[in-house]
Backbone bond lengths (Angstrom), bond angles and torsions (degrees), N, CA, C in turn:
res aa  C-N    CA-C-N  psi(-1)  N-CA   C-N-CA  omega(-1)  CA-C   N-CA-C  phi
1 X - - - 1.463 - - 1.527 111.72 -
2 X 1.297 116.41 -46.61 1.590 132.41 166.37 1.416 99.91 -23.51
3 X 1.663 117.32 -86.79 1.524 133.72 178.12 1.239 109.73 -16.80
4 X 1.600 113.43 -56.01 1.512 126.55 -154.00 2.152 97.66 -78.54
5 X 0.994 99.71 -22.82 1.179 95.55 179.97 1.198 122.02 -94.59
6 X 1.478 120.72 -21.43 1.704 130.56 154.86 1.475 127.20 -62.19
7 X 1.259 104.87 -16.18 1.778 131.87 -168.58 2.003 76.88 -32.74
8 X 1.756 97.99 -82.93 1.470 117.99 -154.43 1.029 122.69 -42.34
9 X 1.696 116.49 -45.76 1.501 111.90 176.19 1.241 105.07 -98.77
10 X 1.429 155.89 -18.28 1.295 141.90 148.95 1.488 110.90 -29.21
11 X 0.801 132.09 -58.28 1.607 146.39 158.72 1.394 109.51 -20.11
12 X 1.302 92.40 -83.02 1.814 100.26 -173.08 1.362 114.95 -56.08
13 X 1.546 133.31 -26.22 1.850 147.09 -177.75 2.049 82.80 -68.45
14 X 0.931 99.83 -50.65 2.105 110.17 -164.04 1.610 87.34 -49.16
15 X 1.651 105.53 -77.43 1.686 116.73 -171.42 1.393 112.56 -22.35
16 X 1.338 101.73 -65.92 1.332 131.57 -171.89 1.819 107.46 -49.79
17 X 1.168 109.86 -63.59 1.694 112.53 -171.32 1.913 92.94 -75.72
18 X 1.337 128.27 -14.08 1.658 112.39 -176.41 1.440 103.90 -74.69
19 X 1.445 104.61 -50.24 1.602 113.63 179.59 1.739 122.17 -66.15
20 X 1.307 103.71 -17.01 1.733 109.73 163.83 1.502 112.64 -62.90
21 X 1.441 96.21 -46.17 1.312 119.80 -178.77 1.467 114.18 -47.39
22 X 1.008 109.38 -58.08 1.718 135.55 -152.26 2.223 79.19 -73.35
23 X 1.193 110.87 -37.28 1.643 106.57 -153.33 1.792 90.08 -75.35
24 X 1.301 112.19 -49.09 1.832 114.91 166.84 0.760 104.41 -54.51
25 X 1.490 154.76 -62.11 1.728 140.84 -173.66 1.522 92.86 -35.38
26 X 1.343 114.99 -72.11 1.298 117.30 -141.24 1.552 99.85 -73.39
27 X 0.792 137.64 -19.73 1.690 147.04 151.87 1.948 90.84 94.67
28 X 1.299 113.72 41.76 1.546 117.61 176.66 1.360 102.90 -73.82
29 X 1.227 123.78 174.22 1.761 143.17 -168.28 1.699 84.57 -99.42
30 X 1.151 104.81 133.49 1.217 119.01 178.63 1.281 123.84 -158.49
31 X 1.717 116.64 131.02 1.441 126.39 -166.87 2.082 106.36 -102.22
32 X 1.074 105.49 161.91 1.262 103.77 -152.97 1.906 92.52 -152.32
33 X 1.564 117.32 109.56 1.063 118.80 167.16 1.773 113.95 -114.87
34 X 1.238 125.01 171.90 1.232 118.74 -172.33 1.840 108.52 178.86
35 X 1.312 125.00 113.70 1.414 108.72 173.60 1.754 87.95 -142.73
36 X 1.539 98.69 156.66 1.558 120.12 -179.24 1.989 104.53 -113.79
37 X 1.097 114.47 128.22 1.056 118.37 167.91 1.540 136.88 -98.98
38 X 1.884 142.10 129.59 1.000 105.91 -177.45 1.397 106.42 -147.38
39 X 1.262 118.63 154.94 1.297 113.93 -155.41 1.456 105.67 -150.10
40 X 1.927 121.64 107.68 1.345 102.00 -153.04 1.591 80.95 -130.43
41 X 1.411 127.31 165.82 1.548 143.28 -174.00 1.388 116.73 -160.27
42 X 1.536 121.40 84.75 1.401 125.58 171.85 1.977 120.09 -95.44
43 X 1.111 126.48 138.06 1.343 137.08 171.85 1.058 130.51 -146.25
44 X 1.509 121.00 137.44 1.195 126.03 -164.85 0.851 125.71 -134.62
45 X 1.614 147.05 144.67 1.209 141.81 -169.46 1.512 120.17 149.46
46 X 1.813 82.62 -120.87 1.948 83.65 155.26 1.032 137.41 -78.46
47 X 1.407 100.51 -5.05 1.993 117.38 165.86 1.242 101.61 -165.57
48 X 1.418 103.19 123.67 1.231 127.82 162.85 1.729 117.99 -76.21
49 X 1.867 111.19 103.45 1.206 86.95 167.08 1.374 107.78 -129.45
50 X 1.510 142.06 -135.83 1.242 125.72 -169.91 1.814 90.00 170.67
51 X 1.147 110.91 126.06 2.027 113.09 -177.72 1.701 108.15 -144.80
52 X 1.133 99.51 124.75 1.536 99.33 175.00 1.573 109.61 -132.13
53 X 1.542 96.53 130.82 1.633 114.69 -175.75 1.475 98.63 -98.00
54 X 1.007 121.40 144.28 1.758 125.58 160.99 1.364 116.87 -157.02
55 X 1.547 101.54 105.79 1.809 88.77 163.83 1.458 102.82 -124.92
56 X 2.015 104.92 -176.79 1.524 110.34 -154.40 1.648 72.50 -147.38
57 X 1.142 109.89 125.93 1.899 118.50 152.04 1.293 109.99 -133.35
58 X 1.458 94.07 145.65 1.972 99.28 -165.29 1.863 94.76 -138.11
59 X 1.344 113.73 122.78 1.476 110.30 175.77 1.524 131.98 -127.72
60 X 1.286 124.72 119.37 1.401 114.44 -131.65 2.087 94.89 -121.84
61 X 1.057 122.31 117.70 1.268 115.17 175.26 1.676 134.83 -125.91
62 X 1.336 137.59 109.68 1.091 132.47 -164.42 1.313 90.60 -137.58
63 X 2.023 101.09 166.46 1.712 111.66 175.96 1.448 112.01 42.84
64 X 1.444 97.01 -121.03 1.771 111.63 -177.21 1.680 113.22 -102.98
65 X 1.731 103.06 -6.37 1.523 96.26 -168.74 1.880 109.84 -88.82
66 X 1.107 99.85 -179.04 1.488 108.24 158.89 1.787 104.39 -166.95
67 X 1.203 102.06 137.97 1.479 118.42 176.58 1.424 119.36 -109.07
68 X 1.268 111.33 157.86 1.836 105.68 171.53 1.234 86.75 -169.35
69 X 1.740 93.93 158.04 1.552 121.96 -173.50 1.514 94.83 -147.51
70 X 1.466 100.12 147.15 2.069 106.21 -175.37 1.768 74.15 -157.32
71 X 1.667 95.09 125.76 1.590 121.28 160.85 1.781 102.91 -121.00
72 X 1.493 97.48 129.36 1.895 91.99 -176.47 1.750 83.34 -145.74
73 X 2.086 90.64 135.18 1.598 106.47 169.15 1.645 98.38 -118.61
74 X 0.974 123.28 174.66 1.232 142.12 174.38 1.459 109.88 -177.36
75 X 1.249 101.60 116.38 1.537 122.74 -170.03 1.995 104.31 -119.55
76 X 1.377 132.38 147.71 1.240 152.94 -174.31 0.941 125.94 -163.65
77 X 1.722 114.24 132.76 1.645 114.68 -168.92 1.108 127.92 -177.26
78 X 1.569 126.27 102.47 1.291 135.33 -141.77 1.382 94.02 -137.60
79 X 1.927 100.91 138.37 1.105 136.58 -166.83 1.851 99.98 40.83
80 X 1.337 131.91 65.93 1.508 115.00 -177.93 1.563 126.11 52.23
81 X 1.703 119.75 12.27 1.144 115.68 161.51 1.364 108.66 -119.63
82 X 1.591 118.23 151.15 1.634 110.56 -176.16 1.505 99.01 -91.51
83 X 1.621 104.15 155.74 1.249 105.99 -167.19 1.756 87.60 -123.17
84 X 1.104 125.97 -39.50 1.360 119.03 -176.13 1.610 108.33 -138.96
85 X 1.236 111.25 149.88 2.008 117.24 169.12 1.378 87.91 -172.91
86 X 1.871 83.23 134.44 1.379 115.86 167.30 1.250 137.77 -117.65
87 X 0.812 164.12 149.23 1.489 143.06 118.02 1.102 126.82 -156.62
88 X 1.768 110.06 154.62 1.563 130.51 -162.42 1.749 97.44 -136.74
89 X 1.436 64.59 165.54 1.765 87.30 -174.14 1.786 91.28 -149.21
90 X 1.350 95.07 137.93 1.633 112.41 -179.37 1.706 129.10 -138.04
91 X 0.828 118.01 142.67 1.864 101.42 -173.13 1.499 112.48 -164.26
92 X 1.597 119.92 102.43 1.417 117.87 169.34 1.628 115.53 -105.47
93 X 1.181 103.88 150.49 1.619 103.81 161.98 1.280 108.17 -128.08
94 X 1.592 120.93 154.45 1.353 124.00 -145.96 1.966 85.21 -157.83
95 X 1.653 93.70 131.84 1.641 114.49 -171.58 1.738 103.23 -129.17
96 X 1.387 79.00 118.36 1.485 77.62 -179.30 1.476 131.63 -78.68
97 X 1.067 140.47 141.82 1.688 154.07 -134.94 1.175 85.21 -125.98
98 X 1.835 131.37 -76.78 1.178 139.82 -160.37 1.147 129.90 -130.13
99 X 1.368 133.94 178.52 1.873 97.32 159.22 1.213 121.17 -68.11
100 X 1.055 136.34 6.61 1.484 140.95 179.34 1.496 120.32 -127.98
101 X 0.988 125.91 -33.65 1.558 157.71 -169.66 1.344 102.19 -82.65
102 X 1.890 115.82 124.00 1.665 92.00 174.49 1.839 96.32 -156.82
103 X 1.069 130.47 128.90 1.749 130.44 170.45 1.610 111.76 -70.95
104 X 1.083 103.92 146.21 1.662 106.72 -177.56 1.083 79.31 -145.39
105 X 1.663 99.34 166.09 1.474 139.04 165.39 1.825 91.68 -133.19
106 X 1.145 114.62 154.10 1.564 125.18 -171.92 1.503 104.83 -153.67
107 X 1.186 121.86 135.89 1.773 113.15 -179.36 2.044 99.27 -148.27
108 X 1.047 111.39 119.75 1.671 124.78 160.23 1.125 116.59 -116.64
109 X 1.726 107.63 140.96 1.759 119.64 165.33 1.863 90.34 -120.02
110 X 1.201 89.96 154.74 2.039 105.24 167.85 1.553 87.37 -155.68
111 X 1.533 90.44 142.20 1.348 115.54 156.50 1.832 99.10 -133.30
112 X 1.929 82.57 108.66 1.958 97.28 172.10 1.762 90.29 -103.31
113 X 1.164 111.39 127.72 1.363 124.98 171.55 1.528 132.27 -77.49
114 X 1.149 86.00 6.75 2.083 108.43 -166.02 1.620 85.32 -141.31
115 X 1.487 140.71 36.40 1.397 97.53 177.26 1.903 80.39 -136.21
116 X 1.326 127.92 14.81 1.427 121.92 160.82 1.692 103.50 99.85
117 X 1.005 108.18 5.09 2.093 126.47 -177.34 1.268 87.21 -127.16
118 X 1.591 97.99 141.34 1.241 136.20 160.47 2.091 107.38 -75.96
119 X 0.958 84.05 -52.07 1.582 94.95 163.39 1.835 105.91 177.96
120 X 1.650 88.79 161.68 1.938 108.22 169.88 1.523 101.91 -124.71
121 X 1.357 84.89 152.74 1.618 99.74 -168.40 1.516 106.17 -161.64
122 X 1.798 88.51 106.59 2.280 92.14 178.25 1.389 123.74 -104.99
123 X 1.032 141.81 -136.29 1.225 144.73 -173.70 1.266 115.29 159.98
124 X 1.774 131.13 106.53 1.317 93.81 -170.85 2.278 90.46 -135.42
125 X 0.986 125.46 176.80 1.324 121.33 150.12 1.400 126.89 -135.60
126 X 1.061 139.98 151.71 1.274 152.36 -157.57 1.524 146.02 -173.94
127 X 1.084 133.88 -137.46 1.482 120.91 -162.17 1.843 96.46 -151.98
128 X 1.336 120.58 130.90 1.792 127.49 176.61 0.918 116.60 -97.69
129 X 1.286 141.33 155.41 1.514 134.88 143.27 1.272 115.60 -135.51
130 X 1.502 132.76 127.92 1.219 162.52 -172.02 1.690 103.20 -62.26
131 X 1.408 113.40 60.72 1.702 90.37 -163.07 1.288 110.67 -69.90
132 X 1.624 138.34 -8.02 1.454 139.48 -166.05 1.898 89.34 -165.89
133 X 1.544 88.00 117.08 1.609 101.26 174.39 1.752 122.46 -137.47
134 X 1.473 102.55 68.60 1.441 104.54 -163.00 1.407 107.31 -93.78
135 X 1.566 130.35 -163.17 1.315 114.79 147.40 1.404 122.65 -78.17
136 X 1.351 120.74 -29.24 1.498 114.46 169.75 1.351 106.66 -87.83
137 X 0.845 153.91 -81.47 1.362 159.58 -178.28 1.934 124.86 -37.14
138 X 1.187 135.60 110.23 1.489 126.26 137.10 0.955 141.11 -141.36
139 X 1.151 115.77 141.13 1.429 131.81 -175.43 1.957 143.69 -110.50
140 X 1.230 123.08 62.45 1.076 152.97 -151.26 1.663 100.85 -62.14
141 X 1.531 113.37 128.35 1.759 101.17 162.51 1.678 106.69 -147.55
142 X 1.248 89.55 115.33 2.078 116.13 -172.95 1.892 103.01 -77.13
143 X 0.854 120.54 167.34 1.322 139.05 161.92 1.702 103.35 -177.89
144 X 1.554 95.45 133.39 1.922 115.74 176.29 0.966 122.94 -164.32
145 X 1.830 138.64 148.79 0.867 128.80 164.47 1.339 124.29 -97.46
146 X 1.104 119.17 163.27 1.798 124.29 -154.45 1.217 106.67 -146.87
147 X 1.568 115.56 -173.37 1.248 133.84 163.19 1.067 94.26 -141.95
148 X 1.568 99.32 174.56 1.687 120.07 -154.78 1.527 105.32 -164.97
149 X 1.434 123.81 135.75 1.503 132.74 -148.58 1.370 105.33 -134.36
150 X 1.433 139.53 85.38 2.068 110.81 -174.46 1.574 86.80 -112.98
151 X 0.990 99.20 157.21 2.020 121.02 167.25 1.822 95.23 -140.03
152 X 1.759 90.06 118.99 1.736 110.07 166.86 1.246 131.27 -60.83
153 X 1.244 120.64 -152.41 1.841 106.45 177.60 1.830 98.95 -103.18
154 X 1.161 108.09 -20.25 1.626 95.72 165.37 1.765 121.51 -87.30
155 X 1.469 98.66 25.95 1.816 95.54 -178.72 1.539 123.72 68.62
156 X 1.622 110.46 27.34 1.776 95.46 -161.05 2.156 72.11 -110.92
157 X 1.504 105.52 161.30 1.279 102.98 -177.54 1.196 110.12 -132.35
158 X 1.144 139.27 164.58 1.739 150.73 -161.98 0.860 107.72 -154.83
159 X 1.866 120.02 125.90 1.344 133.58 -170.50 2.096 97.16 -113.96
160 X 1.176 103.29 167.34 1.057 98.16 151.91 2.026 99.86 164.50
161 X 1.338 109.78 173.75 1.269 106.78 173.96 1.189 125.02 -84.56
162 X 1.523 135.39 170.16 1.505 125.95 -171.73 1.504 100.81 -150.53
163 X 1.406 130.39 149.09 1.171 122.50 159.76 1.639 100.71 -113.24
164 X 1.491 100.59 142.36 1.713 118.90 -168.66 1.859 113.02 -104.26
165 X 0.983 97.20 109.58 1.482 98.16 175.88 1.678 114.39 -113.22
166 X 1.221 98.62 130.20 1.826 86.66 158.98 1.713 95.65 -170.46
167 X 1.267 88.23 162.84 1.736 133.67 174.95 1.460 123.15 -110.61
168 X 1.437 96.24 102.41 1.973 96.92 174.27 1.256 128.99 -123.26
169 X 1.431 117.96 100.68 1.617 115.56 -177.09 1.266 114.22 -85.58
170 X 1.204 115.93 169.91 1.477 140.74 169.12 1.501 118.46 -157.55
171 X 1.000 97.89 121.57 1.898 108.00 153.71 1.093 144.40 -144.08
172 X 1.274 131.44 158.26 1.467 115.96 -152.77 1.637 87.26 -142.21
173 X 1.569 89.07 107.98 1.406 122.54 -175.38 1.604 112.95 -73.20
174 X 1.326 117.17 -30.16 1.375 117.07 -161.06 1.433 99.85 -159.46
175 X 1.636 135.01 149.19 1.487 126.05 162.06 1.581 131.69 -35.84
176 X 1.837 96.92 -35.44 1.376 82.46 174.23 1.975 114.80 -104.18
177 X 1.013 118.34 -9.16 1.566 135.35 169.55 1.135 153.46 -110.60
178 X 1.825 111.45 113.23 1.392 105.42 -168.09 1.580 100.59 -106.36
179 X 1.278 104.33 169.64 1.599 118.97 168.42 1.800 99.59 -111.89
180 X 1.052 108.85 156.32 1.372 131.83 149.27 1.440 142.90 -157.93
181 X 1.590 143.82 144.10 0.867 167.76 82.02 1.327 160.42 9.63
182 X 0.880 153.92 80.23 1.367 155.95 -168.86 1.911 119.07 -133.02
183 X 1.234 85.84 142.62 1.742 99.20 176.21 1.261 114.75 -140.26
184 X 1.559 128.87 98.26 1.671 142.22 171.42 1.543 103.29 -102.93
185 X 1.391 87.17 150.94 1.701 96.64 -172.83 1.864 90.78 -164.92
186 X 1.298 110.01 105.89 1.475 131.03 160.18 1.859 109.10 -89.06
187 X 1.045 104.02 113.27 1.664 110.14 159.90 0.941 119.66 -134.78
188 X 1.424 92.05 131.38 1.668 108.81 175.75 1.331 109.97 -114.19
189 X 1.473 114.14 -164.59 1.626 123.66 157.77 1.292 125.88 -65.06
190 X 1.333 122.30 -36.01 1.675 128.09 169.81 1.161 99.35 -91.43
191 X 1.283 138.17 -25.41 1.737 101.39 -179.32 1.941 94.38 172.64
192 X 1.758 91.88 148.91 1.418 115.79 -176.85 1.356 103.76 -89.99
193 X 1.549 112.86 124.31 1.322 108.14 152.68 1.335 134.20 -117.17
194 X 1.697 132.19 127.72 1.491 112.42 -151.13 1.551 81.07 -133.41
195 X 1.671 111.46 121.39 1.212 125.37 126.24 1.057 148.72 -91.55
196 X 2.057 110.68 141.80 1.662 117.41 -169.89 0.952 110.39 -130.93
197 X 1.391 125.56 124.91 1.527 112.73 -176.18 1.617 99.35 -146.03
198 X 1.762 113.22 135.22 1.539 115.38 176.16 2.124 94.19 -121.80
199 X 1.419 89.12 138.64 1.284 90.89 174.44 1.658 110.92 -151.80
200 X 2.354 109.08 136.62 1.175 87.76 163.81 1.005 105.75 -139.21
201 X 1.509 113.16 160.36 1.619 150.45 -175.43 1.488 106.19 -107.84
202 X 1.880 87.14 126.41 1.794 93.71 166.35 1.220 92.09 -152.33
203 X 1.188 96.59 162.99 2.061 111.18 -154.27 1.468 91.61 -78.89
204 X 0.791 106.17 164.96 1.936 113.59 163.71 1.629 105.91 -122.80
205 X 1.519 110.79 -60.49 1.387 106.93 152.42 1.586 117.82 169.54
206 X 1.568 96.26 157.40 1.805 90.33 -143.05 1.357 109.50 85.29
207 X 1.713 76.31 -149.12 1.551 99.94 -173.98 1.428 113.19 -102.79
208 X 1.499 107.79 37.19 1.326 119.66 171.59 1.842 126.29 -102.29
209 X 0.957 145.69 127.45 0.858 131.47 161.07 1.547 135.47 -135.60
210 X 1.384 120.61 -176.50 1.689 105.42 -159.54 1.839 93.34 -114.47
211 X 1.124 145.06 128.32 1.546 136.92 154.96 1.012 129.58 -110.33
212 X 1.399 131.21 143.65 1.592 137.66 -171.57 1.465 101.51 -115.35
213 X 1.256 121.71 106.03 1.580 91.37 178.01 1.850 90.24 -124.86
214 X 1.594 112.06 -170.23 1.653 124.25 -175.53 1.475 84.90 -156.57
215 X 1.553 96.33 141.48 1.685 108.96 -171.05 1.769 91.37 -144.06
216 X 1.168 93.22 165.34 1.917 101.67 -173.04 1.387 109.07 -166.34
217 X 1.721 116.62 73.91 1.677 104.68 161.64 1.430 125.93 -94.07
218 X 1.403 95.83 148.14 1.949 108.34 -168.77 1.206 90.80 -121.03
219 X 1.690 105.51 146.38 1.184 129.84 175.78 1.718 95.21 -111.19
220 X 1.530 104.20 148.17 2.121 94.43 168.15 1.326 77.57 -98.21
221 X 1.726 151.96 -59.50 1.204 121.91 -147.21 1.823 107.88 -107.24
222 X 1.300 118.64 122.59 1.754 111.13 156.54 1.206 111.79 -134.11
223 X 1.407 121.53 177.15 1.197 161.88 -170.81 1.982 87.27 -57.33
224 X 1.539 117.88 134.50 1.145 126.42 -177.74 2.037 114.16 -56.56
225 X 1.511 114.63 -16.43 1.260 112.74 -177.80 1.528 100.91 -124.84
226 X 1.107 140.05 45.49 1.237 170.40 156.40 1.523 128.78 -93.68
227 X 1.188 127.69 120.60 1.431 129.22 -170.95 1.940 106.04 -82.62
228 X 0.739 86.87 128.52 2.067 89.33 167.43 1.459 109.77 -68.12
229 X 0.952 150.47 -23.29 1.183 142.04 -146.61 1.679 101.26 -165.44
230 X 1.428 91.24 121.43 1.660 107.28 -166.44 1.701 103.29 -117.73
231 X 1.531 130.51 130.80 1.765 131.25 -161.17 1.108 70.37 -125.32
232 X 1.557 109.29 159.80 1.663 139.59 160.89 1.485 110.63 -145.35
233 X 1.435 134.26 108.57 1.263 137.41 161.09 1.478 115.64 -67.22
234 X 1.351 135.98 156.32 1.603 101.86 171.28 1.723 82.64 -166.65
235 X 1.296 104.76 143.16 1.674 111.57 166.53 1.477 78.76 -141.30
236 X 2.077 91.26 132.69 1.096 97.50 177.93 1.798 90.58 -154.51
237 X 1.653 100.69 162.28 1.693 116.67 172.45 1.460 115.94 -81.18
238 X 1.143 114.98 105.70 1.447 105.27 176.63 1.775 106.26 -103.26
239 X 1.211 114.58 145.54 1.332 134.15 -176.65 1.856 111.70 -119.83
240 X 1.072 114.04 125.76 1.084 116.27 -170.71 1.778 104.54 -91.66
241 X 1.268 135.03 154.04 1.216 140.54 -166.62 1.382 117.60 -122.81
């Protein structure tokens, strides 16, 4: 079952390192971003709990392409019981059409261990547009159609199609501070999923920096003892690579 659940993002790590690959063959000029994030919270006393945030984004750009990869854990656990575990793995590459204009393919697996899935897993491709592309300022808007894969905690699985929307800003207000944004929303026939997330970063120094971000995914359909609507606060160290 393990295997079957690595299928998706094993995949996307492969994609990802062939097409790095393919950019060194070709000996093209190529830019290379990458920061690890980490965010840890222990207490003790009248309750012992203990939470660890970690994500990894890596962004890779040559010619007309651009690649990205985002690995995120989140682990929770008070008095010796877990209260939350996550994790996703995500990966689009994006070809540029125009200066504004761009095709992607995009692929995510998560396994949330508290959310009544064994894991979800989509796939979608589609069409970008650059609606605001300054040096401080951007503003990105996707539309694609996809598929979409979940298996429950008794192993039964549900296919169906999805159309993928989202919106991702960024701006960089000041040398040392950016804001950001994003809005994804997969719907299918079994169920809506809408992510929101605002987050900001300011350097501390170097290649260090401090982030606050607030995240909020909704499901329209779950499991009868299941919450619809999932918040994440998070101050975390991000380190650039």
């Amino acid at each position: 079952m393990l295997k079957k659940h690595l299928t998706l993002p094993i995949s996307i790590l492969c994609l990802s390192s062939s097409l790095y690959a393919q950019a060194e063959d070709a000996k093209v000029e190529q830019t290379w971003n990458a920061a690890a994030e980490l965010g840890y919270i222990k207490t003790s006393g009248n309750s012992d709990t203990e939470t660890l945030n970690t994500k990894f984004k890596a962004e890779t750009t040559y010619t007309k392409w651009t690649h990205q990869v985002e690995l995120e854990a989140l682990k929770s656990v008070s008095n010796d019981i877990r209260s939350a575990e996550k994790y996703r793995v995500e990966g689009q590459s994006d070809y540029a059409l125009s200066d504004r204009t761009y095709a992607f393919g995009v692929a995510n697996w998560e396994n949330d261990n508290f959310s009544g899935l064994n894991y979800q897993a989509s796939i979608a491709t589609g069409l970008g547009y650059k609606a605001i592309r300054t040096n401080e300022m951007k503003l990105n808007l996707e539309l694609a159609p996809g598929y979409r894969k979940t298996e429950d905690e008794s192993y039964n699985t549900e296919e169906d199609a999805i159309v993928r929307a989202a919106e991702i800003f960024e701006w960089k207000f000041s040398k040392s501070s950016t804001f950001n944004q994003h809005l994804k929303v997969e719907s299918g026939e079994s169920n809506t999923e809408t992510r929101f997330g605002v987050a900001l970063t300011s350097q501390v120094a170097g290649d260090l920096s401090m982030k606050v971000s607030y995240n909020v995914i909704h499901n329209s359909d779950v499991a009868a003892d299941i919450d619809k609507t999932d918040r994440e606060t998070a101050i975390t160290l991000v380190y650039k690579i």
